[in-house]
N, C-alpha and C positions, 0 to 999 in steps of 0.2 A: 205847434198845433197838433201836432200827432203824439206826442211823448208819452199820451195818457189815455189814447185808443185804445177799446176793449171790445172791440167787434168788428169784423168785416163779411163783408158778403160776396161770393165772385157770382156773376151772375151770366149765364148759360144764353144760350144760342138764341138773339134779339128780345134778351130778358133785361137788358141794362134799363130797363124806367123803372125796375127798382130804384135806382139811385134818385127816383124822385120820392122815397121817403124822406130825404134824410133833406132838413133846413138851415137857414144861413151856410149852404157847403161851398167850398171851395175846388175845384177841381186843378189836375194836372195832367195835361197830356203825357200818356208813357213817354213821347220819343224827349220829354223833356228830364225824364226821370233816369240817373246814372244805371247804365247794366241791363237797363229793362226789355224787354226782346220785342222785337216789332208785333202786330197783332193785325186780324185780317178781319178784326170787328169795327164797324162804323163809327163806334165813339169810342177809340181804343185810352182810356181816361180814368183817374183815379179820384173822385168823389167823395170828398171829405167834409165832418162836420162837428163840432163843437160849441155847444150839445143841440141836438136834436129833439123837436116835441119830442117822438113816440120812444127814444134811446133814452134812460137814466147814463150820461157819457157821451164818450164821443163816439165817432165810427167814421169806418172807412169802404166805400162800395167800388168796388172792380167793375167798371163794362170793357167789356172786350177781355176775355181769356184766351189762356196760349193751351195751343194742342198739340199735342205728340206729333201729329203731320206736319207740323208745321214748322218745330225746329230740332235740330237733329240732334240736341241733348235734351233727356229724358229733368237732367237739372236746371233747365233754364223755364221748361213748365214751371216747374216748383218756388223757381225765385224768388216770386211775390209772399208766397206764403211766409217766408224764412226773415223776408224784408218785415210782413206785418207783425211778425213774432218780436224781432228787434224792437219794433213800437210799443209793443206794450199788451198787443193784442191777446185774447184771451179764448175768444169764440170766435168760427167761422162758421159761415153758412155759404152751402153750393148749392145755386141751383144748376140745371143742366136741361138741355133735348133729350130724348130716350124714345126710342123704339119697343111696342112694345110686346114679350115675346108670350107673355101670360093670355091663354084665349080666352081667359074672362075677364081681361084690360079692355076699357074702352080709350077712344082717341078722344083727347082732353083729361083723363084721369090725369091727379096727380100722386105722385108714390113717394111716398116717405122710404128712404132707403134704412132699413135696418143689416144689411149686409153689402159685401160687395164680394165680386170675383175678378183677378187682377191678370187677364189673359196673359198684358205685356210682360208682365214679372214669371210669369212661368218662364218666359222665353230670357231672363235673364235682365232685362228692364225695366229694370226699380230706380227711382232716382234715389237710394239710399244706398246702392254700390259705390263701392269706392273707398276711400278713407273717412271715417265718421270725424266730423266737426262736435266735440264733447260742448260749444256753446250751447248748441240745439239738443240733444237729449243721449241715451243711451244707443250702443250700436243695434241693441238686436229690439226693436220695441214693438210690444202685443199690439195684434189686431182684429183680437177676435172681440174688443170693444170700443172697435174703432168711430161707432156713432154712438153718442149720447144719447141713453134711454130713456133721462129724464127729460131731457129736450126733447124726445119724440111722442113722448105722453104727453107734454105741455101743448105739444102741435096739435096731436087727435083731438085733446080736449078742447081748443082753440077751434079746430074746424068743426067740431059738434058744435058749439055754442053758438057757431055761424052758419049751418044750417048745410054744411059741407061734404057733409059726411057720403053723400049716393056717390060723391065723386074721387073719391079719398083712397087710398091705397099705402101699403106696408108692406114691402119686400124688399129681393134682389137684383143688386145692379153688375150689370157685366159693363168691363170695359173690354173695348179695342181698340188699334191701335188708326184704323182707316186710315187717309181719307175716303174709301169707299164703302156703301152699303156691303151688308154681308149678303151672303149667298143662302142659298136652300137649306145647302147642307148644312152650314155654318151655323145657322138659325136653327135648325132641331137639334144638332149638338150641345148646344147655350142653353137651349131646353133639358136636354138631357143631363146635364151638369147641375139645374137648380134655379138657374137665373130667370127673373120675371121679366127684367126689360133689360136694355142692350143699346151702350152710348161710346163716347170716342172721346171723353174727358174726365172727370171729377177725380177719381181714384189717386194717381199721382199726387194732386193736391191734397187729398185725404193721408195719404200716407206718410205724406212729410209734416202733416199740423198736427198730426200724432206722436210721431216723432220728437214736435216738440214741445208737447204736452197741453197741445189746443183741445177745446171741446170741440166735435164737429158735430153737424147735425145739416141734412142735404135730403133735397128733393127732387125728383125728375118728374117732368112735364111732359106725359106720353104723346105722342106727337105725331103717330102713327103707328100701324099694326104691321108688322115682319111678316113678311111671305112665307110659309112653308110647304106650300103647296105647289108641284110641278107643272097642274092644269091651271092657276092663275095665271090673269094676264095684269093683277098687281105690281106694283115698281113704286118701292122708296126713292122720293126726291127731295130736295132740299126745300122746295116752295111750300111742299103739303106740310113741313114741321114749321115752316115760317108762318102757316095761316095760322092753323092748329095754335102758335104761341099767342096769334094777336089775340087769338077766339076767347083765351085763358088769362091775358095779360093782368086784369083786372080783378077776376080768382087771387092770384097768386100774390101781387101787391096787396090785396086786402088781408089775404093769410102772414102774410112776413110781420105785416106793419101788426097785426095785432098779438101775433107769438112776440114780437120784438118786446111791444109793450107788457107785455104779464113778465119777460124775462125782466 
Protein backbone atom coordinates (compact mmCIF):
# COMPACT_ATOMS: atom_id res chain seq x y z
CA UNK A 1 0.00 0.00 0.00
CA UNK A 2 2.61 2.51 0.70
CA UNK A 3 5.53 1.54 -1.78
CA UNK A 4 4.30 4.35 -4.17
CA UNK A 5 3.56 7.12 -1.64
CA UNK A 6 4.50 10.58 -2.61
CA UNK A 7 3.24 12.87 0.01
CA UNK A 8 2.84 13.16 3.50
CA UNK A 9 1.67 15.54 5.90
CA UNK A 10 2.49 15.75 9.77
CA UNK A 11 -0.07 17.67 11.14
CA UNK A 12 0.49 19.99 14.30
CA UNK A 13 -1.02 20.64 17.59
CA UNK A 14 -5.09 19.21 17.24
CA UNK A 15 -4.70 19.67 13.45
CA UNK A 16 -4.88 15.71 12.65
CA UNK A 17 -8.66 16.21 10.76
CA UNK A 18 -6.44 16.90 8.07
CA UNK A 19 -6.33 13.30 7.61
CA UNK A 20 -9.91 13.59 6.88
CA UNK A 21 -8.78 14.67 3.34
CA UNK A 22 -7.56 11.76 2.37
CA UNK A 23 -10.40 8.55 1.14
CA UNK A 24 -10.65 4.90 1.27
CA UNK A 25 -7.61 5.40 4.07
CA UNK A 26 -6.33 2.92 6.00
CA UNK A 27 -4.94 3.71 9.24
CA UNK A 28 -2.27 2.34 11.75
CA UNK A 29 -1.69 2.96 15.16
CA UNK A 30 1.95 4.09 15.99
CA UNK A 31 2.35 1.74 18.96
CA UNK A 32 1.61 -0.96 16.14
CA UNK A 33 4.29 0.33 13.90
CA UNK A 34 8.06 -1.22 14.60
CA UNK A 35 10.54 1.63 16.36
CA UNK A 36 7.92 4.17 16.33
CA UNK A 37 8.20 6.43 19.65
CA UNK A 38 5.04 6.82 21.64
CA UNK A 39 3.15 10.27 21.04
CA UNK A 40 1.10 12.31 23.56
CA UNK A 41 -1.51 13.20 20.68
CA UNK A 42 -5.11 11.73 20.89
CA UNK A 43 -5.06 9.88 17.59
CA UNK A 44 -1.41 9.14 17.78
CA UNK A 45 -2.04 7.08 13.93
CA UNK A 46 -0.78 7.01 10.63
CA UNK A 47 -3.46 7.50 7.81
CA UNK A 48 -3.11 6.21 4.75
CA UNK A 49 -4.48 6.24 1.13
CA UNK A 50 -4.49 4.97 -2.16
CA UNK A 51 -5.56 7.15 -4.26
CA UNK A 52 -7.24 9.82 -2.94
CA UNK A 53 -10.08 12.31 -4.82
CA UNK A 54 -8.04 15.52 -4.07
CA UNK A 55 -4.07 13.45 -4.35
CA UNK A 56 -3.08 12.57 -8.07
CA UNK A 57 -1.23 9.24 -5.72
CA UNK A 58 -1.25 8.09 -2.85
CA UNK A 59 -0.49 9.67 0.57
CA UNK A 60 0.21 9.31 3.92
CA UNK A 61 -1.03 11.78 7.10
CA UNK A 62 0.66 11.74 10.64
CA UNK A 63 -1.72 12.75 13.62
CA UNK A 64 0.14 12.92 16.45
CA UNK A 65 3.86 14.23 16.26
CA UNK A 66 6.87 13.64 18.42
CA UNK A 67 8.55 16.76 20.09
CA UNK A 68 11.68 17.35 21.36
CA UNK A 69 10.10 17.36 25.10
CA UNK A 70 9.07 14.53 24.64
CA UNK A 71 11.89 11.99 23.74
CA UNK A 72 15.23 12.46 24.61
CA UNK A 73 16.67 11.76 21.08
CA UNK A 74 16.67 14.56 18.87
CA UNK A 75 16.54 11.17 16.21
CA UNK A 76 13.62 9.55 17.19
CA UNK A 77 11.60 13.14 16.36
CA UNK A 78 12.90 12.51 12.97
CA UNK A 79 12.01 8.83 12.54
CA UNK A 80 9.10 9.13 10.75
CA UNK A 81 10.36 11.28 8.24
CA UNK A 82 13.49 8.93 7.14
CA UNK A 83 10.55 5.86 7.37
CA UNK A 84 8.30 8.00 4.71
CA UNK A 85 11.42 8.70 2.65
CA UNK A 86 12.03 4.88 2.46
CA UNK A 87 8.20 4.72 1.03
CA UNK A 88 8.67 6.57 -1.63
CA UNK A 89 7.68 9.73 -0.39
CA UNK A 90 8.65 12.84 -2.23
CA UNK A 91 6.66 15.97 -0.45
CA UNK A 92 5.96 16.79 3.05
CA UNK A 93 3.87 19.08 4.36
CA UNK A 94 4.12 20.52 8.35
CA UNK A 95 1.63 22.08 9.83
CA UNK A 96 2.25 23.25 13.42
CA UNK A 97 0.83 25.72 16.72
CA UNK A 98 3.14 28.98 16.69
CA UNK A 99 3.01 31.87 18.88
CA UNK A 100 3.06 34.79 17.43
CA UNK A 101 6.05 37.21 17.80
CA UNK A 102 5.29 39.74 14.80
CA UNK A 103 3.03 42.69 16.25
CA UNK A 104 1.33 42.88 13.09
CA UNK A 105 0.18 38.85 13.48
CA UNK A 106 -3.17 38.41 14.37
CA UNK A 107 -4.50 35.23 16.29
CA UNK A 108 -5.89 32.88 13.56
CA UNK A 109 -3.31 34.11 10.83
CA UNK A 110 -1.81 31.63 9.22
CA UNK A 111 2.03 32.00 8.07
CA UNK A 112 3.47 30.36 5.35
CA UNK A 113 6.97 29.70 6.75
CA UNK A 114 9.66 30.74 4.15
CA UNK A 115 12.51 30.42 6.67
CA UNK A 116 13.37 29.04 9.98
CA UNK A 117 15.80 29.59 13.02
CA UNK A 118 17.09 26.38 14.65
CA UNK A 119 17.58 27.51 18.41
CA UNK A 120 18.24 23.75 19.33
CA UNK A 121 20.92 23.27 16.77
CA UNK A 122 22.87 26.37 17.97
CA UNK A 123 23.10 24.43 21.13
CA UNK A 124 24.43 21.38 19.38
CA UNK A 125 20.87 19.55 18.64
CA UNK A 126 20.48 18.58 15.28
CA UNK A 127 19.34 15.20 14.67
CA UNK A 128 21.88 15.04 11.82
CA UNK A 129 24.91 14.77 14.35
CA UNK A 130 26.45 11.93 14.40
CA UNK A 131 27.49 9.46 11.80
CA UNK A 132 25.68 10.29 8.25
CA UNK A 133 23.59 7.23 6.99
CA UNK A 134 24.79 7.94 2.81
CA UNK A 135 21.06 6.02 2.24
CA UNK A 136 19.55 9.42 3.14
CA UNK A 137 21.60 12.13 1.40
CA UNK A 138 24.96 14.00 1.75
CA UNK A 139 26.55 14.86 5.39
CA UNK A 140 26.58 18.56 5.06
CA UNK A 141 23.18 19.61 3.29
CA UNK A 142 21.93 23.32 2.31
CA UNK A 143 19.38 25.02 4.17
CA UNK A 144 19.06 28.04 3.14
CA UNK A 145 16.46 26.44 0.62
CA UNK A 146 14.87 24.49 2.90
CA UNK A 147 11.24 25.40 1.81
CA UNK A 148 9.88 25.07 -1.43
CA UNK A 149 9.29 28.28 -3.32
CA UNK A 150 7.33 27.18 -5.74
CA UNK A 151 5.13 25.42 -3.40
CA UNK A 152 4.82 28.48 -1.54
CA UNK A 153 3.53 30.59 -4.47
CA UNK A 154 1.18 27.70 -5.43
CA UNK A 155 -0.27 28.30 -1.62
CA UNK A 156 -0.51 32.28 -1.94
CA UNK A 157 -1.95 31.78 -5.16
CA UNK A 158 -4.39 29.06 -3.85
CA UNK A 159 -5.49 31.32 -0.91
CA UNK A 160 -6.01 34.42 -3.12
CA UNK A 161 -8.32 32.53 -5.31
CA UNK A 162 -10.09 31.66 -2.05
CA UNK A 163 -10.57 34.82 -0.71
CA UNK A 164 -7.80 34.21 1.91
CA UNK A 165 -5.54 36.42 1.72
CA UNK A 166 -6.64 39.33 4.95
CA UNK A 167 -5.48 36.26 6.83
CA UNK A 168 -2.37 34.89 5.15
CA UNK A 169 1.07 35.30 6.23
CA UNK A 170 4.90 34.75 5.01
CA UNK A 171 7.81 34.59 7.20
CA UNK A 172 9.86 33.31 10.20
CA UNK A 173 9.82 30.38 12.29
CA UNK A 174 11.72 29.87 15.54
CA UNK A 175 11.93 26.84 17.02
CA UNK A 176 12.44 25.83 20.82
CA UNK A 177 12.96 23.26 22.51
CA UNK A 178 9.96 23.69 25.64
CA UNK A 179 7.91 22.23 26.92
CA UNK A 180 7.45 25.60 28.47
CA UNK A 181 6.15 28.98 27.15
CA UNK A 182 8.99 31.48 26.65
CA UNK A 183 9.75 34.23 28.82
CA UNK A 184 9.73 38.24 28.17
CA UNK A 185 13.01 38.26 27.62
CA UNK A 186 13.19 35.23 25.49
CA UNK A 187 10.33 36.60 23.22
CA UNK A 188 12.12 40.05 22.33
CA UNK A 189 15.34 38.29 21.76
CA UNK A 190 13.47 35.85 18.98
CA UNK A 191 12.30 39.31 17.87
CA UNK A 192 15.48 40.56 17.86
CA UNK A 193 17.02 37.82 15.80
CA UNK A 194 14.22 37.98 12.94
CA UNK A 195 11.67 35.57 13.80
CA UNK A 196 7.99 36.28 13.32
CA UNK A 197 6.43 33.37 15.28
CA UNK A 198 7.88 30.89 17.67
CA UNK A 199 6.94 27.03 18.07
CA UNK A 200 8.32 23.81 19.89
CA UNK A 201 8.38 21.51 16.51
CA UNK A 202 8.63 21.36 12.77
CA UNK A 203 12.27 22.30 12.16
CA UNK A 204 13.90 18.87 13.11
CA UNK A 205 11.59 17.37 10.71
CA UNK A 206 12.43 20.06 8.19
CA UNK A 207 15.88 19.44 8.42
CA UNK A 208 16.09 15.75 8.11
CA UNK A 209 13.48 15.70 4.71
CA UNK A 210 16.07 18.02 3.39
CA UNK A 211 18.58 15.98 4.12
CA UNK A 212 16.91 13.55 2.03
CA UNK A 213 16.00 15.43 -0.61
CA UNK A 214 12.18 16.03 0.30
CA UNK A 215 10.36 19.09 -1.02
CA UNK A 216 9.09 20.79 2.16
CA UNK A 217 6.49 23.31 2.26
CA UNK A 218 4.84 24.07 6.15
CA UNK A 219 2.59 26.41 7.84
CA UNK A 220 1.97 27.68 11.23
CA UNK A 221 -1.35 28.51 12.62
CA UNK A 222 -0.84 31.58 14.91
CA UNK A 223 -2.62 30.59 17.91
CA UNK A 224 -1.71 33.34 20.00
CA UNK A 225 0.25 36.51 20.69
CA UNK A 226 3.79 36.26 22.85
CA UNK A 227 3.88 38.62 25.70
CA UNK A 228 6.58 41.07 25.59
CA UNK A 229 5.48 43.38 27.85
CA UNK A 230 6.34 43.42 31.79
CA UNK A 231 3.04 45.46 32.73
CA UNK A 232 0.83 42.48 30.94
CA UNK A 233 -1.15 40.51 32.84
CA UNK A 234 -1.19 38.15 29.47
CA UNK A 235 -0.21 34.17 29.80
CA UNK A 236 0.33 31.61 27.09
CA UNK A 237 -1.67 28.43 27.71
CA UNK A 238 -2.30 25.46 26.00
CA UNK A 239 -6.24 25.84 25.84
CA UNK A 240 -6.05 29.43 23.97
CA UNK A 241 -3.92 27.69 20.95
CA UNK A 242 -6.49 24.60 21.17
CA UNK A 243 -9.53 27.24 20.68
CA UNK A 244 -7.58 29.38 18.28
CA UNK A 245 -7.06 25.71 16.18
CA UNK A 246 -10.79 24.62 16.35
CA UNK A 247 -11.62 28.45 15.24
CA UNK A 248 -9.17 27.80 12.05
CA UNK A 249 -9.75 24.10 11.66
CA UNK A 250 -11.82 24.46 8.52
CA UNK A 251 -9.34 27.53 6.93
CA UNK A 252 -6.81 25.23 6.89
CA UNK A 253 -8.40 21.77 5.52
CA UNK A 254 -9.78 23.91 2.85
CA UNK A 255 -6.40 25.42 2.14
CA UNK A 256 -4.42 21.90 2.16
CA UNK A 257 -7.15 20.17 0.25
CA UNK A 258 -7.03 22.72 -2.55
CA UNK A 259 -2.99 23.40 -2.84
CA UNK A 260 -3.06 19.44 -2.62
CA UNK A 261 -5.11 19.42 -5.70
CA UNK A 262 -3.33 22.12 -8.16
CA UNK A 263 -0.04 20.06 -6.96
Amino acid sequence: LLSVSSLTIICGSDLGGLADLLDNKTVFPYKDIPHFPNSTGKTPSLSCTLPPKTVQGSSVCMQGRFYFYEVPVSLQVTYPVRVFFLLGVETLIITNAAGGLNPNFKVGDIMLIKDHINMPGFAGQNPLCGHNDERFGFSFPCMSDAYDKDLCSLAKKTDEEQGCSSFIQQSVYCMLAGPTFETIAECRALQKLGADAVGMSTVPEVVVARHCGLRVFSLSLITNKVVTDYNSQEKANHDEVLETTHMRTQDLQRMVSNLLAKM
